[in-house]
TIKEDREN-684320 format. One record per residue (C-alpha): residue number from 0; residue in one letter; x, y, z. Coordinates in steps of 0.5 Angstrom, whole numbers, padded with zeros to 4 digits. Each point is the difference from the previous one (the first is absolute). Layout:
N
<NUM,'A',<X,Y,Z>>;
...
//
This chain:
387
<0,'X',<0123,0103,0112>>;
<1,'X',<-0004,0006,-0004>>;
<2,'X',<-0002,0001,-0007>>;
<3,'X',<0002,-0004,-0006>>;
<4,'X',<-0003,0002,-0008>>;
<5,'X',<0002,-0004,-0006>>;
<6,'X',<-0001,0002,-0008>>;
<7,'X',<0002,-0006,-0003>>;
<8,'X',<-0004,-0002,-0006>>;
<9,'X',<-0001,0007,-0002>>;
<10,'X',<0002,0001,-0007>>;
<11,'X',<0002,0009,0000>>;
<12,'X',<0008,-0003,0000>>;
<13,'X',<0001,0006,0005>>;
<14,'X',<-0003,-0005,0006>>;
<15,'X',<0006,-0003,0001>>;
<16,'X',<0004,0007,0002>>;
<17,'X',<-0005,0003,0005>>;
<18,'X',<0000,-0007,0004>>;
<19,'X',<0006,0000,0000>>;
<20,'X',<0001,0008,0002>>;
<21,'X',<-0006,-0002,0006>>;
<22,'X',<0004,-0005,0003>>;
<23,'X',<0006,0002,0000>>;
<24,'X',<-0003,0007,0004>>;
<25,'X',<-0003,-0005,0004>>;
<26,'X',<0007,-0002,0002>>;
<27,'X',<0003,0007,0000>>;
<28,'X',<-0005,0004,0004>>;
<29,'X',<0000,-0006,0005>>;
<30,'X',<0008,0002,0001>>;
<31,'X',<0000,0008,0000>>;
<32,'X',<-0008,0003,0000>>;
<33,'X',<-0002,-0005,0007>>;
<34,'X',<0003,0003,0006>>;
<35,'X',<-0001,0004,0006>>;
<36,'X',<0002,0006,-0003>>;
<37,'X',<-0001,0003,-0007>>;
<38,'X',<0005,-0001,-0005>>;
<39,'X',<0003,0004,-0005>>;
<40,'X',<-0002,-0001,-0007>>;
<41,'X',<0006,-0005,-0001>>;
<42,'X',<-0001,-0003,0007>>;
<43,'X',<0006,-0003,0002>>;
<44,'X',<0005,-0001,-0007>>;
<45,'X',<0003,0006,0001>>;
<46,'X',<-0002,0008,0001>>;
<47,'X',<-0004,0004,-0004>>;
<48,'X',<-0003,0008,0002>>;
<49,'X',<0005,0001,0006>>;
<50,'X',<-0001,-0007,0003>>;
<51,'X',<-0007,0002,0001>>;
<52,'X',<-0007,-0003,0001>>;
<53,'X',<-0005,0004,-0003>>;
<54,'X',<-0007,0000,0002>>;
<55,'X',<-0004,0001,-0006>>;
<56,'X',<0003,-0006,-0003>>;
<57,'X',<-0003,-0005,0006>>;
<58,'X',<-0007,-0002,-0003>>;
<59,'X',<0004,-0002,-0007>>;
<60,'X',<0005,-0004,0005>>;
<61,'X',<-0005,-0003,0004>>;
<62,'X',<-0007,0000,-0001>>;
<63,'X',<0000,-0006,-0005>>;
<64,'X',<0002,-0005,0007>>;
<65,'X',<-0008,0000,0002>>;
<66,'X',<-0002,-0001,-0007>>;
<67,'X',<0005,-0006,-0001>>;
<68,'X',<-0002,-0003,0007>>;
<69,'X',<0006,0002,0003>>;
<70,'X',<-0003,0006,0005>>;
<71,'X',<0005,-0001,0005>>;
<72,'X',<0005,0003,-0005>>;
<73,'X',<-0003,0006,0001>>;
<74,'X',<-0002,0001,0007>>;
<75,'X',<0007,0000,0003>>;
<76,'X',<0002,0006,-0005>>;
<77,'X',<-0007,0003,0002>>;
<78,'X',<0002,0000,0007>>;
<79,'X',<0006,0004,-0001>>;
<80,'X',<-0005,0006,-0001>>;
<81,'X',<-0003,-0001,0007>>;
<82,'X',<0007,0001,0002>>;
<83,'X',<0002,0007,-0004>>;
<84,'X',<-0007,0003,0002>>;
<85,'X',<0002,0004,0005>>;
<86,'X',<0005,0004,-0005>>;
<87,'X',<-0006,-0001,-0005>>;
<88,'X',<-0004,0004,0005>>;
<89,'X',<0005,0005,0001>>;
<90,'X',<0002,0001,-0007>>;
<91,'X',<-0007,0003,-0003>>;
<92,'X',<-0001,0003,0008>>;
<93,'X',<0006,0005,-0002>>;
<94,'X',<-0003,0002,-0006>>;
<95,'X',<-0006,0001,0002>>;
<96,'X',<-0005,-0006,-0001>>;
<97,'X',<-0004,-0005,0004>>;
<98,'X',<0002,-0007,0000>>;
<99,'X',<0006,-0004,-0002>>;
<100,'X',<0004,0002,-0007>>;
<101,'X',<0004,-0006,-0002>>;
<102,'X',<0007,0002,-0004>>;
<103,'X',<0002,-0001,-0007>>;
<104,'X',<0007,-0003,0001>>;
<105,'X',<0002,-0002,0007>>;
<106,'X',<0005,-0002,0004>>;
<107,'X',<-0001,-0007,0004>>;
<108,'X',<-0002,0004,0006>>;
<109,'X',<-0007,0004,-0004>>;
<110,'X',<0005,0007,0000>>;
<111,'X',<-0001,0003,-0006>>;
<112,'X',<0005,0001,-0006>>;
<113,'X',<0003,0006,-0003>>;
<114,'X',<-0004,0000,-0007>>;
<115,'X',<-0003,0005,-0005>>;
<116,'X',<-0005,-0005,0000>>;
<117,'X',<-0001,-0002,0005>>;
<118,'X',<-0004,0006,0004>>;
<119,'X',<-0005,0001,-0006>>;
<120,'X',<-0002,-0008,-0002>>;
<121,'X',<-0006,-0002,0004>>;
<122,'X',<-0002,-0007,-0004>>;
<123,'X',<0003,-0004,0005>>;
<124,'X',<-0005,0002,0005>>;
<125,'X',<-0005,-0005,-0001>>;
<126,'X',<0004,-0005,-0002>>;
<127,'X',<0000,-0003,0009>>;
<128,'X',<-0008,0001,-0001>>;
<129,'X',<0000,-0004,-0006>>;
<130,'X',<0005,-0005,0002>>;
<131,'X',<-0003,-0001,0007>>;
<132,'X',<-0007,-0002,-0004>>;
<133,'X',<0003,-0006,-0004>>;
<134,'X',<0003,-0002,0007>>;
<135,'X',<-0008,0000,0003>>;
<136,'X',<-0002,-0003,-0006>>;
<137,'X',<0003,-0006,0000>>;
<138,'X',<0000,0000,0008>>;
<139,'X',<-0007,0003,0002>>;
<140,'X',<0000,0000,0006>>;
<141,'X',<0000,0006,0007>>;
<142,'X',<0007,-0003,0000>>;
<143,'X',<0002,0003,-0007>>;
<144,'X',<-0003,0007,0002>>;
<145,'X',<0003,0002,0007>>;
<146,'X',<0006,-0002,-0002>>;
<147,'X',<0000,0005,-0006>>;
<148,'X',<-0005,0005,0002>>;
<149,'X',<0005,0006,0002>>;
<150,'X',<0003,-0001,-0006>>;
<151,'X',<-0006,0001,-0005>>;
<152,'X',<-0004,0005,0005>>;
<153,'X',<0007,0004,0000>>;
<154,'X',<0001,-0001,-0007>>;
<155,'X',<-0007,0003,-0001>>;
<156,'X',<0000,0006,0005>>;
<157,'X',<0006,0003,-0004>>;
<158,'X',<-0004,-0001,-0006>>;
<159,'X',<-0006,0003,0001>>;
<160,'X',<0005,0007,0003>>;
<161,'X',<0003,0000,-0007>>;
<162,'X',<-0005,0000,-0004>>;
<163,'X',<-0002,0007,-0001>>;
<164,'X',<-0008,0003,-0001>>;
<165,'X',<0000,0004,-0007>>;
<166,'X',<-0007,0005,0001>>;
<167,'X',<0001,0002,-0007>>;
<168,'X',<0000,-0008,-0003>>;
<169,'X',<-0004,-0002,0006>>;
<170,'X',<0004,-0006,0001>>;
<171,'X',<0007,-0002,0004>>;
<172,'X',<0006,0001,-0004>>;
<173,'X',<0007,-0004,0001>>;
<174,'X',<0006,0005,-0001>>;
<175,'X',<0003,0004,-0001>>;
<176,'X',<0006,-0001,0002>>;
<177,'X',<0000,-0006,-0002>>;
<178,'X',<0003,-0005,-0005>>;
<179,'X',<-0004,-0006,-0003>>;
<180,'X',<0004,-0007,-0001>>;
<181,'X',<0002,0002,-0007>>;
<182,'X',<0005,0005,0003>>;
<183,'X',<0002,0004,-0006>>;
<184,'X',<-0005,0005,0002>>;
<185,'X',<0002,0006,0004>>;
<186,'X',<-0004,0000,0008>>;
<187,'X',<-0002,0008,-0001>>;
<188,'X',<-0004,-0003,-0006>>;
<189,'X',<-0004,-0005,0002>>;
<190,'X',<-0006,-0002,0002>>;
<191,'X',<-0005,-0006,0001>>;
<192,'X',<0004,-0005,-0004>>;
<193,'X',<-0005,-0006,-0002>>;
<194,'X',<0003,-0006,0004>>;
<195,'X',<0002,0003,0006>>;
<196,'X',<-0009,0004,0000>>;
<197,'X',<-0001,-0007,-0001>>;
<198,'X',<0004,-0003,0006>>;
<199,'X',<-0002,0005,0004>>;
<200,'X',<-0008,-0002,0000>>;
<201,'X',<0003,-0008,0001>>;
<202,'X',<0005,0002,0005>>;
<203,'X',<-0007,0004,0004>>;
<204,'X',<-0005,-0005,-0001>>;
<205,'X',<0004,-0006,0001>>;
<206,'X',<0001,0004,0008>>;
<207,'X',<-0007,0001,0001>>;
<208,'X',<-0002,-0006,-0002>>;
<209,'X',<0006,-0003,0005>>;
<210,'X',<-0003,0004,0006>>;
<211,'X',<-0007,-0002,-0001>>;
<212,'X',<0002,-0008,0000>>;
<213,'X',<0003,0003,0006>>;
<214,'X',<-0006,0001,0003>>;
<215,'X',<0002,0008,0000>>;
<216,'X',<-0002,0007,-0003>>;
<217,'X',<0005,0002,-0006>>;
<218,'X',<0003,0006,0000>>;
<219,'X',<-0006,0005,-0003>>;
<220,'X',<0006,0003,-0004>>;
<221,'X',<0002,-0006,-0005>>;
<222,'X',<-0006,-0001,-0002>>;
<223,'X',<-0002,0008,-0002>>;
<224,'X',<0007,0000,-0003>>;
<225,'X',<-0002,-0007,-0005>>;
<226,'X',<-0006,0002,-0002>>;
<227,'X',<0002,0007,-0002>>;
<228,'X',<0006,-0001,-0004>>;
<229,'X',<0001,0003,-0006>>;
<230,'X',<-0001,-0003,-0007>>;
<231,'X',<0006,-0003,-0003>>;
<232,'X',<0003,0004,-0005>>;
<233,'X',<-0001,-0001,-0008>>;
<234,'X',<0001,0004,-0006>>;
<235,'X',<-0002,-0003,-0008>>;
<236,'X',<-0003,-0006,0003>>;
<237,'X',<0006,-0003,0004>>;
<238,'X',<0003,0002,0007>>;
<239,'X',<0005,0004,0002>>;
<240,'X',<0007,0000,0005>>;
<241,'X',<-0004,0005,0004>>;
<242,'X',<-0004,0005,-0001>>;
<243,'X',<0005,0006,-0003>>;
<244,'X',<0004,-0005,-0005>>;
<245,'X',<-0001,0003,-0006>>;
<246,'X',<0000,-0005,-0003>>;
<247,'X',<0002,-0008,0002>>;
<248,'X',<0002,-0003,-0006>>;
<249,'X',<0004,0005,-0004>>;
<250,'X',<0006,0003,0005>>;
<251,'X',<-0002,-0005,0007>>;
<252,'X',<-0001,-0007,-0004>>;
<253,'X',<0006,-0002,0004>>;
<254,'X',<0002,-0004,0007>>;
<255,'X',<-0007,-0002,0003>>;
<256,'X',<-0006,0000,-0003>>;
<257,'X',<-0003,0000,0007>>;
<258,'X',<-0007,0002,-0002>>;
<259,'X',<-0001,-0007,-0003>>;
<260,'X',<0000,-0002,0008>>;
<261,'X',<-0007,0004,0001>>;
<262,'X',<-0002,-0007,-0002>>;
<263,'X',<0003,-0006,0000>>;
<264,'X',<0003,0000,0007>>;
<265,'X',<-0006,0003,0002>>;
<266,'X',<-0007,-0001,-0001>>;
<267,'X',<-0001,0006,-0004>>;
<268,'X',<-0006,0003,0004>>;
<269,'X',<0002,0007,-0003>>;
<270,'X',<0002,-0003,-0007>>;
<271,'X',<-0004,0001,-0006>>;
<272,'X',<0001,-0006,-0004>>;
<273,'X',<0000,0002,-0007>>;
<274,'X',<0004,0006,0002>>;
<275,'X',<0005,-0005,0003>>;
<276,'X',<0000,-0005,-0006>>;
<277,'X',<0002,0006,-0006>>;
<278,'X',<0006,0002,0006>>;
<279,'X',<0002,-0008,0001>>;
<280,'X',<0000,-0001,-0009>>;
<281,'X',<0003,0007,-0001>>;
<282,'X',<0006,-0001,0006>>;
<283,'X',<0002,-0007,-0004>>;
<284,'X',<0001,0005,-0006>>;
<285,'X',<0003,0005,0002>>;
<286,'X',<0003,-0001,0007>>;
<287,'X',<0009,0001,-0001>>;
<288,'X',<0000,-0007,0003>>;
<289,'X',<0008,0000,0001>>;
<290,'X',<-0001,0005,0006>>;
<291,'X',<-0006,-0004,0003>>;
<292,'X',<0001,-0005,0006>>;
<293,'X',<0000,-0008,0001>>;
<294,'X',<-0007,0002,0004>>;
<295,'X',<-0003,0004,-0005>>;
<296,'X',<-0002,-0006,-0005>>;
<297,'X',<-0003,-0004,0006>>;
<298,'X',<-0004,0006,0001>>;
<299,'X',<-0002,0001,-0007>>;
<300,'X',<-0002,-0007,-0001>>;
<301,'X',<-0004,0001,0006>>;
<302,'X',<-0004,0005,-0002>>;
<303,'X',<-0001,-0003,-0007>>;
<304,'X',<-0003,-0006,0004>>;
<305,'X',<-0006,0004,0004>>;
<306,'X',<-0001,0002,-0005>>;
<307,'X',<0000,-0006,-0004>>;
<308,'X',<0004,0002,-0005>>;
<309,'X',<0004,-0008,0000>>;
<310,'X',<0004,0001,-0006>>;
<311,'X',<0003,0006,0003>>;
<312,'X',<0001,-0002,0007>>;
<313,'X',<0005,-0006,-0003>>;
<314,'X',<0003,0004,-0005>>;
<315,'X',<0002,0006,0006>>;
<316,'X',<0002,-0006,0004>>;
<317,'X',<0004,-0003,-0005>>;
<318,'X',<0002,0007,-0004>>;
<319,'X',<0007,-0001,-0003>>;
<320,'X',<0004,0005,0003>>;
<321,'X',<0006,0001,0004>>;
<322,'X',<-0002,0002,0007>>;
<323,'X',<-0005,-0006,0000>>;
<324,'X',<0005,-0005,-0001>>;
<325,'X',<0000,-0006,0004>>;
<326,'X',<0008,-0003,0000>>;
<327,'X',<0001,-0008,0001>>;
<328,'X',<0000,0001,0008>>;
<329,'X',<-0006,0004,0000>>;
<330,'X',<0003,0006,0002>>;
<331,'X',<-0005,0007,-0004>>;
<332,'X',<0007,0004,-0004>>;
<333,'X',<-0001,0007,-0001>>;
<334,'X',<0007,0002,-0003>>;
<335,'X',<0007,0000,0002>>;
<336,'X',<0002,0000,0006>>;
<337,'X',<-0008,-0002,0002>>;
<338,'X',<-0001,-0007,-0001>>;
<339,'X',<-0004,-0001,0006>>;
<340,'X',<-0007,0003,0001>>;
<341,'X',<-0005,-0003,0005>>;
<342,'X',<-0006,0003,-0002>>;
<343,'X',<0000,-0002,-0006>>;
<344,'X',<0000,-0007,0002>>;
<345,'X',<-0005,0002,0005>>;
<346,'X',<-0005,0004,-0005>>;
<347,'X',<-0001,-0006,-0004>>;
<348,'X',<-0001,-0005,0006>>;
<349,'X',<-0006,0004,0002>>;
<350,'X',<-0002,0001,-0008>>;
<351,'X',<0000,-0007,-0002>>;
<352,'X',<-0004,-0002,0006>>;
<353,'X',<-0004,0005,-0002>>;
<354,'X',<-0002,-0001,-0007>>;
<355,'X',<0000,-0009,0003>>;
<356,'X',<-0005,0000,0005>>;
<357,'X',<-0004,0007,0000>>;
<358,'X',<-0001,0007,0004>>;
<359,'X',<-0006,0001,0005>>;
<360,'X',<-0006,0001,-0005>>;
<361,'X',<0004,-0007,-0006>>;
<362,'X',<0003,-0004,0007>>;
<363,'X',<-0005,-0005,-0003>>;
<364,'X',<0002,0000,-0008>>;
<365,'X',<0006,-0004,-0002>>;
<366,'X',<0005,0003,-0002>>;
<367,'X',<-0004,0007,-0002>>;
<368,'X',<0008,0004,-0002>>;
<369,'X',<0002,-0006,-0006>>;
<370,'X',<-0003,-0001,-0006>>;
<371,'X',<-0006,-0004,0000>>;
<372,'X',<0002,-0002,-0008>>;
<373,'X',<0002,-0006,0001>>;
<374,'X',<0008,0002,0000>>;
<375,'X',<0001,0000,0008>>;
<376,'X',<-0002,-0006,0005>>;
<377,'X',<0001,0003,0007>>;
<378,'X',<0000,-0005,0005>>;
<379,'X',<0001,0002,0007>>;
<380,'X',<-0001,-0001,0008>>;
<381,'X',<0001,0003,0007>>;
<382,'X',<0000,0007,-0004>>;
<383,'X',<-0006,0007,0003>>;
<384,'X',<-0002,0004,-0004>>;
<385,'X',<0003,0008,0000>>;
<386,'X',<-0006,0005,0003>>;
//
């Protein structure tokens, strides 16, 4: 059962390679990413960040499932979150905030960790709307929403607290504190980083449009909050980190390049393109890609193919270097003593997918992320297109 692509006759000698790595990610996330809890980044071969599962790697787990016809995967993980709301509730009530905020790194239980992160990243808050959507989308039915409805309308509630109006920009603001994905950032610094401005307004509008399927009123507070976000930040044509990073490709051109997520894994809705397109070309260059992370390619490659950068999608896919290795077993090494690494596996699930049968607005174009040259032959089945 579920989805299938071939690139057998394609004439990039690299065609051979990423089939291969597509399969056996396949097979691999079936062992260690489908269960009713969320796994650690190197599920079950051994322990990796003090055994724990972190939730802001759950989307690069699992969102690939519906997307290869295989929603059932996710759904059992994503019933988990019904199980911890209550602590999730409690957590953002004991700072301070309405709704349920979701913990970064987290025992089975939904009990928050000792972290220095993990107080201040907020970017796996959307991630249970986002997953819950794929999941409707392949099963649209009442069913589908009752059975998740808490868990977005919660996920949303704190979303909308969190935010804070700004009267001198006339806009909502995130942070600070906080720390965006690419955590080399320090959290009294920064504010409005790229992605996570852009899940906020995906993460509201996907609630409001689950409560008006529903037959219900949405929370007023989303839909105010969406709309008056602040613009993303940008300096010499390209984005930033953050909106008080000096700079993003001088000092902070390390760890994730997080602002690429802005669109890619989302629609981009805040995103200007060609502002985009000079961020994805100047990170390809300058970025210190030994410091990266096997989801960082598949993410990039993404971005490229929205913005229908093709080559490039395949080049960042396919780019040579250690943290995007693919050993014989299938397994994503990052270094010694890391030979496993889940979410790089599941990243380029979701991107092959993705660049193979399209994203809303090119579900209807064949193969809109490869090559049109002539040099890639994309043949697949049983695949949905990202949102």
């Amino acid at each position: 059962r579920g989805g299938a692509v071939t690139f057998e006759g394609s004439t990039d000698p690299r065609w051979h390679e990423l089939e291969r790595r597509a399969v056996l990610s396949q097979y691999l996330t079936a062992i260690h990413s489908s269960g009713p809890i969320p796994p650690q980044e190197t599920g079950l071969m051994y322990n990796s960040w003090f055994g724990k599962p972190h939730l802001e790697m759950h989307w690069w787990h699992a969102a690939h499932f519906p997307m290869w016809g295989r929603e059932s995967y996710l759904e059992r993980g994503l019933e988990w979150y019904n199980k911890i709301l209550p602590k999730a509730i409690e957590l953002a009530e004991s700072q301070g905030y309405k709704g349920a905020r979701w913990p970064k790194m987290t025992d089975y239980d939904g009990n928050q960790s000792p972290s220095a992160v993990a107080a201040v990243l907020i970017w796996q808050q959307p991630h249970p709307i986002a997953l819950a959507e794929y999941l409707y989308l392949a099963n649209p039915s009442r069913q589908s929403l009752e059975k998740f409805k808490e868990i977005v309308y919660q996920s949303a509630d704190f979303m909308a607290d969190y935010a804070v109006w700004r009267e001198d920009r006339k806009a909502y603001v995130l942070g600070p504190p906080l720390i965006p994905a690419q955590e080399c950032h320090k959290p009294m610094d920064s504010m409005n980083p790229p992605y996570e401005l852009e899940y906020w307004r995906y993460g509201l509008e996907t609630a409001a449009a689950w409560a008006e399927r529903l037959g219900e009123t949405p929370n007023p507070k989303w839909k105010e909050v969406a709309d008056h976000l602040d613009e993303l930040p940008q300096k010499d044509g390209v984005y930033l980190a953050h909106a008080n990073c000096p700079d993003t490709f001088e000092r902070y051109n390390r760890d994730h390049p997080s602002m690429l997520g802005a669109m890619g894994m989302l629609p981009g809705k805040l995103v200007d393109p060609e502002v985009m397109r000079a961020t994805v070309y100047k990170v390809k260059d300058v970025w210190q890609w030994p410091t990266s992370w096997g989801w960082d390619f598949p993410m990039a490659a993404m971005t490229a193919a929205r913005l229908g950068e093709r080559a490039l999608a395949v080049d960042y896919l396919l780019m040579d270097a250690q943290k995007n290795t693919y050993l014989p077993n299938g397994h994503n090494y990052q270094r010694e003593g890391l030979y496993a690494y889940l979410p790089g596996n599941g990243g380029l699930l979701i991107a092959v997918a993705m660049m193979a049968c399209g994203w809303q607005g090119h579900e209807g174009e064949h193969a809109p992320g490869f090559p049109d040259d002539g040099s890639w032959k994309v043949q697949w089945e049983g695949l949905r297109p990202l949102l």
